[in-house]
C-alpha positions as CSV (number, residue, x, y, z in Angstrom):
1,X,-4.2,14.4,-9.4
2,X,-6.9,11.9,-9.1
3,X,-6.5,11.9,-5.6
4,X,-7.0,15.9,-5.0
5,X,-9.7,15.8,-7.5
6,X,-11.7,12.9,-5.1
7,X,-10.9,16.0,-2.3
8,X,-12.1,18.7,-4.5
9,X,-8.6,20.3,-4.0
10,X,-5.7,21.0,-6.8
11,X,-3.1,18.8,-6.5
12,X,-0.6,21.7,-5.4
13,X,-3.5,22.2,-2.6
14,X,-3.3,18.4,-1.3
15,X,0.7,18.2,-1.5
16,X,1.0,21.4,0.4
17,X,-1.2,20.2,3.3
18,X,0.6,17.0,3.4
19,X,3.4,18.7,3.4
20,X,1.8,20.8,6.9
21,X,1.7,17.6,8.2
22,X,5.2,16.5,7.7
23,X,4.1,13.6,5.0
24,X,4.4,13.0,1.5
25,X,1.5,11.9,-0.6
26,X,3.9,8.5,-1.3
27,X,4.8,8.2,2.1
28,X,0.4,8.2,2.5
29,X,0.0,5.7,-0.4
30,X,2.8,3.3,1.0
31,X,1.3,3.1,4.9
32,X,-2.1,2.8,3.4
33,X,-1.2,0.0,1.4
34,X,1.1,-1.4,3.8
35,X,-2.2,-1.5,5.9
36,X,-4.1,-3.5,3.6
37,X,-2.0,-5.8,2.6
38,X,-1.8,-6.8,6.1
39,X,-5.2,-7.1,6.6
40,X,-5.8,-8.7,2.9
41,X,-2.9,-11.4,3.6
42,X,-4.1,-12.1,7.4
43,X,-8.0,-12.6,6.3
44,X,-8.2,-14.0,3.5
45,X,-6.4,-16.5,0.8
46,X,-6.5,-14.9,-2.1
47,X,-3.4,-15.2,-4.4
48,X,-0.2,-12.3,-4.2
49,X,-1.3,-11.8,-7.5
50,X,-4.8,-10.6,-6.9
51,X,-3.5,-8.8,-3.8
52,X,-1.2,-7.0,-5.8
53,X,-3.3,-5.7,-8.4
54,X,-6.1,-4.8,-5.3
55,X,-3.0,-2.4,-3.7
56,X,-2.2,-0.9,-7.4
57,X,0.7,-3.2,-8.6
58,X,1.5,-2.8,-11.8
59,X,2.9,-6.9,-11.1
60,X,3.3,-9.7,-8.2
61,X,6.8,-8.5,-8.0
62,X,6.5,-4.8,-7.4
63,X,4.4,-5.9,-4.9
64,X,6.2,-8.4,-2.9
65,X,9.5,-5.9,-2.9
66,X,7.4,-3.0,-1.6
67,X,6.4,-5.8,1.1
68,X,9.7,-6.5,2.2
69,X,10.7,-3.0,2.3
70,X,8.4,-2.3,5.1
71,X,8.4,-5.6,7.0
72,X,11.5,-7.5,6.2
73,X,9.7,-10.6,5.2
74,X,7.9,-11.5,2.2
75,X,4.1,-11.9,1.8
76,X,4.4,-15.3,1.9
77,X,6.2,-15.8,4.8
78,X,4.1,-12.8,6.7
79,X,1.3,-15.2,5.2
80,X,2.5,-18.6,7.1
81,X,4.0,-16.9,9.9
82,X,0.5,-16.1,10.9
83,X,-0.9,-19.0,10.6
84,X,-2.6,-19.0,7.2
């Protein structure tokens, strides 16, 4: 809802367009903070913790399982495997 308001649409408006385009709006939310988490782990040092609640997490954990779901490794390890 907050979401479709931001777009000046009703929320049945947004999820049928998303829908037209063959996505869900939690498929959206999960790439787009798939994304930046990425980019937040890669440029910076800041803790899972504050990463987490940046993305939305309720907790650290939420966070790192969603991570693992899309990349098979943890934030931490994503973390030191590039490097930082």
């Amino acid at each position: 809802p907050r979401t479709a308001k931001r777009l000046h649409v009703t929320a049945r408006t947004l999820q049928r367009r998303l829908l037209e385009e063959g996505v869900s709006f939690a498929e959206l939310l999960a790439e787009v903070r798939r994304t930046q988490a990425e980019r937040l782990l890669l440029r910076s040092d800041a803790p899972l913790a504050q990463i987490a609640a940046q993305l939305g997490y309720a907790d650290t954990g939420a966070f790192v399982r969603a991570f693992r779901g899309w990349t098979g490794v943890t934030p931490g390890a994503f973390r030191q495997r590039a490097g930082g």
